[in-house]
Every structure is written in structure tokens, then in C-alpha cells.
C-alpha positions in Angstrom: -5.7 -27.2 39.2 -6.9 -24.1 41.3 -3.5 -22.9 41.6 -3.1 -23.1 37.8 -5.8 -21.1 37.3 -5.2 -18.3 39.2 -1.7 -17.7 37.7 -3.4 -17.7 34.1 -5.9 -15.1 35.2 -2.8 -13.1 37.2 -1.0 -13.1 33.7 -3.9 -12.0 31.3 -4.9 -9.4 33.6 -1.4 -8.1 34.4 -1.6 -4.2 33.7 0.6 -2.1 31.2 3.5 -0.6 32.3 3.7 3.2 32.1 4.8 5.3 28.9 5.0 1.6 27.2 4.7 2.3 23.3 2.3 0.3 21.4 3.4 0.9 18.3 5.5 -2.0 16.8 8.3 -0.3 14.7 10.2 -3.7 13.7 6.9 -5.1 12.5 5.6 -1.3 10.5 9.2 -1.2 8.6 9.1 -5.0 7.5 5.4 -4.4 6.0 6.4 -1.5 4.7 9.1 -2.9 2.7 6.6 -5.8 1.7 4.6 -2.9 0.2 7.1 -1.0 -1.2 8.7 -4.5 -2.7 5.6 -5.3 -4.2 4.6 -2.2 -5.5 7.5 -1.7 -7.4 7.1 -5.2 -8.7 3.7 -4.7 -10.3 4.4 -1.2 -11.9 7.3 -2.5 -13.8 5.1 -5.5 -15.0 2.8 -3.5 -15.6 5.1 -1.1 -17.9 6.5 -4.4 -19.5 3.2 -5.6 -20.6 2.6 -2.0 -22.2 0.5 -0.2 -19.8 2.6 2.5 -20.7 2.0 2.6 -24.0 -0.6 3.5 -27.1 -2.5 7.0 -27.6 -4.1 8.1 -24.9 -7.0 9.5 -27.0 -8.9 8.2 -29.6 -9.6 10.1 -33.1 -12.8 11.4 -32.0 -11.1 12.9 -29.0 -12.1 10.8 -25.7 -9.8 8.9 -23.6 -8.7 5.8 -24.6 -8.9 2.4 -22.9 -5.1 2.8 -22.5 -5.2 5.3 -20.1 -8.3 3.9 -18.1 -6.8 0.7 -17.9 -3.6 2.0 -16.5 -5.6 3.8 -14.0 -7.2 1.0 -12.7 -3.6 -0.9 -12.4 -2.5 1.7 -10.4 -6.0 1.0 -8.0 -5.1 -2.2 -8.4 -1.3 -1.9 -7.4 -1.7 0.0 -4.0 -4.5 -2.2 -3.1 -2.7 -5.6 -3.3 1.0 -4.1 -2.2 -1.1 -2.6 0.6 -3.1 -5.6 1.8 0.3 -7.5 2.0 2.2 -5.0 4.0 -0.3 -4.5 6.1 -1.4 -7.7 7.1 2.1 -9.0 7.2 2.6 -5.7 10.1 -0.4 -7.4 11.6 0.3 -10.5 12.0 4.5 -9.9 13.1 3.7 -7.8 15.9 3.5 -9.0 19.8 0.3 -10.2 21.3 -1.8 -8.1 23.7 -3.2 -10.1 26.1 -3.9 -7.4 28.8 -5.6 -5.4 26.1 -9.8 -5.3 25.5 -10.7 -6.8 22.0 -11.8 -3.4 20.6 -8.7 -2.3 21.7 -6.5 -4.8 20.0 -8.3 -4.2 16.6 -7.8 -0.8 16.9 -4.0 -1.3 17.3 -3.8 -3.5 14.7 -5.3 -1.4 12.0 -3.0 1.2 12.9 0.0 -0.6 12.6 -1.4 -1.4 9.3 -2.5 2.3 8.5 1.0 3.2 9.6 2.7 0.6 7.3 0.8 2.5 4.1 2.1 5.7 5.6 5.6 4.8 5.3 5.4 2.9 1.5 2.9 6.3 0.3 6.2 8.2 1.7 8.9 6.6 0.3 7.1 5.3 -3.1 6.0 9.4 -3.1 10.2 10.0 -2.3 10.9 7.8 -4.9 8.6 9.5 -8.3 9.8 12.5 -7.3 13.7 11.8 -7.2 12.6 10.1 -10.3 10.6 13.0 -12.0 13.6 15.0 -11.1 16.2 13.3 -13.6 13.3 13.3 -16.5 12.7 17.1 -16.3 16.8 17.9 -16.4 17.5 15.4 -19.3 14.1 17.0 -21.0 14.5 20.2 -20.7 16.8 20.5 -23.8 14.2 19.3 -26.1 11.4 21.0 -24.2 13.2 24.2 -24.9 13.6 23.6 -28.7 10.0 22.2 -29.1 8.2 24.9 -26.9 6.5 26.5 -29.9 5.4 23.0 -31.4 2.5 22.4 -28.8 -0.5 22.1 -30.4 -4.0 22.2 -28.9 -4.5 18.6 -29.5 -1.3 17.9 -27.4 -2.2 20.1 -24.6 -6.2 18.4 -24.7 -4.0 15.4 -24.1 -1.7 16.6 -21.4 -5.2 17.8 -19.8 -7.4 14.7 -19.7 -4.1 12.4 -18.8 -3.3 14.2 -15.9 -7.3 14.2 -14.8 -6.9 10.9 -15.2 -4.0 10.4 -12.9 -5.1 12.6 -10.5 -8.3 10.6 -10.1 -6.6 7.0 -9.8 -3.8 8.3 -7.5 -6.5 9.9 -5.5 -8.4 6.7 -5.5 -5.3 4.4 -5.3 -4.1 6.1 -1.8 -7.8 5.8 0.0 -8.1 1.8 -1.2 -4.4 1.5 -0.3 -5.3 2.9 3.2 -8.4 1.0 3.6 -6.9 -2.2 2.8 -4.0 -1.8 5.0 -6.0 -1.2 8.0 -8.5 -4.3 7.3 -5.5 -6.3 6.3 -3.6 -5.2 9.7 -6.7 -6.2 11.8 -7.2 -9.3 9.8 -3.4 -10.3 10.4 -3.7 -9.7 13.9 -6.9 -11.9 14.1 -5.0 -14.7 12.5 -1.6 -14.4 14.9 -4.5 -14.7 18.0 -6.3 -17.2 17.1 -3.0 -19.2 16.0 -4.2 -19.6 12.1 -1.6 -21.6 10.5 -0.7 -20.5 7.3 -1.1 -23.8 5.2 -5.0 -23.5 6.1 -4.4 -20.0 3.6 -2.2 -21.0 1.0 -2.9 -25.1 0.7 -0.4 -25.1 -2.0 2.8 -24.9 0.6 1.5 -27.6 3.2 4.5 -30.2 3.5 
């Protein structure tokens, strides 16, 4: 039993090896793609359910519900694809066992934090490729309506874009928030050997 012992203790304790990288690449990318999956998911839900669509002002002027509500589903969207990713990056990566607590959760909501880096990057990659193609196959009929703007389309132009400004703004600090709780919440779960079932009940065998 004493001998036992001492070889647990030898193990736990065992020191890290030199220039050793603690950053868990394998498990960053697969949350990431989680995120980005999901993400991409819920915005074209979203668009189907018309989220996209109706006046974004009223006839007295003020935003409509149509543009708020599309706010908050962007909110919404980077703080559930965010949570997944990051607690999936969390959960997947290697145990520390030579590490302090404070230590671990630190690395975990990194990996997480790194995860929403990535998906912000590529999701960001993404609009703009996409923002790209609208603007050439536009600018046609941008050309031949340029003297057609009227001051109530250019009010709307204004508080739309406030709008999105605001929820994007909003959207990336939830998104990073989540991730980095998420991460630290995954990794708690892979140490203390939570078995899934106990979190979804409605896949237990």
C-alpha cells in the first residue's frame, strides 16, 4: 500500500518539461468549428424565420421591433455558438495534473477565449468575402439610383447601422465571455469525470 502511494504522489508531482506548449491546438480548432457550425446555423434560421425582414422604422420615425429583435439574435447567436465551442475546447483537451488549480482554470478559459478568436476570425473572413460579391453585383443599380436617396432612406441607413454596430459590439464581448466560462466549465467537467448523461438525461441508454 506504501509503495502505491508514493508512485501516485511521484506522478502528480512530476514537473513540466521545458518549452512544453500548453495550448491545445487539436482541441481550439474542433471548438472552433463547433462555433462557427453553429453560428452559421442560427443566422440562416434566423433569416428564414424573417429576421431579415419588415421596415426597419416605424411611420413616426423610431426603430422598429424588427431591427431590435434582430439585434438581440445576433447577442443571442455568438453567445450560444460560443458557449458550445468553448466548452467543447474545454472539455477535449489533456489533463493537467502537475498544474495548481488556479492554474488549470486559467488555461482552460484560454483555450476557450482562443476558440472565439478563431470563429470572430473566420465568421469576420467570411461577411466580408460575402459583402464583397453584394457590392460588385450592386453597384449597377447603386450607380443608376444615386440621385434617388432621400433623407428618409439615409435616417434609415443611419439608425440601422447604430444598431448593428451596438449588437456586434455587444455580440463579440458576450461571445468572449461565454467562451472563457464555458472553457473553464468544460475543463471542470473532464476533471471531475462528469458524465454526460447527468447533462443531457435525454441520451442516457
Amino acid at each position: 500500500m506504501t509503495t502505491e502511494t508514493s508512485e501516485v504522489t511521484v506522478l502528480a508531482s512530476a514537473p513540466e518539461r521545458a518549452g512544453e506548449s500548453h495550448l491545445a491546438w487539436s482541441a481550439v480548432l474542433g471548438g472552433a468549428v463547433v462555433a462557427v457550425a453553429i453560428s452559421a446555423f442560427l443566422l440562416q434560421f434566423g433569416t428564414a424565420v424573417g429576421l431579415s425582414a419588415g421596415a426597419p422604422l416605424l411611420d413616426d420615425g423610431t426603430v422598429s421591433w424588427n431591427v431590435l429583435v434582430a439585434g438581440l439574435w445576433v447577442v443571442w447567436v455568438a453567445l450560444a455558438s460560443a458557449a458550445a465551442g468553448g466548452y467543447l475546447a474545454g472539455r477535449m483537451r489533456s489533463r493537467w495534473v502537475h498544474a495548481p488549480q488556479h492554474e488549470v482554470e486559467f488555461r482552460d478559459g484560454i483555450h476557450g477565449l482562443v476558440v472565439w478568436a478563431v470563429a470572430s476570425l473566420v465568421a469576420g473572413f467570411s461577411l466580408f468575402i460575402a459583402a464583397g460579391f453584394a457590392a460588385l453585383s450592386d453597384a449597377p443599380l447603386a450607380a443608376g439610383n444615386a440621385g434617388d436617396v432621400s433623407e428618409l432612406a439615409e435616417r434609415i441607413a443611419g439608425n440601422a447601422s447604430i444598431i448593428t454596430a451596438f449588437a456586434t459590439a455587444a455580440a463579440a464581448a458576450i461571445g468572449a465571455a461565454a467562451a472563457w466560462f464555458a472553457a473553464k466549465l468544460g475543463g471542470e467537467h473532464r476533471d471531475q469525470e462528469v458524465d454526460v448523461n447527468t447533462l443531457v438525461p435525454f441520451y442516457k441508454k
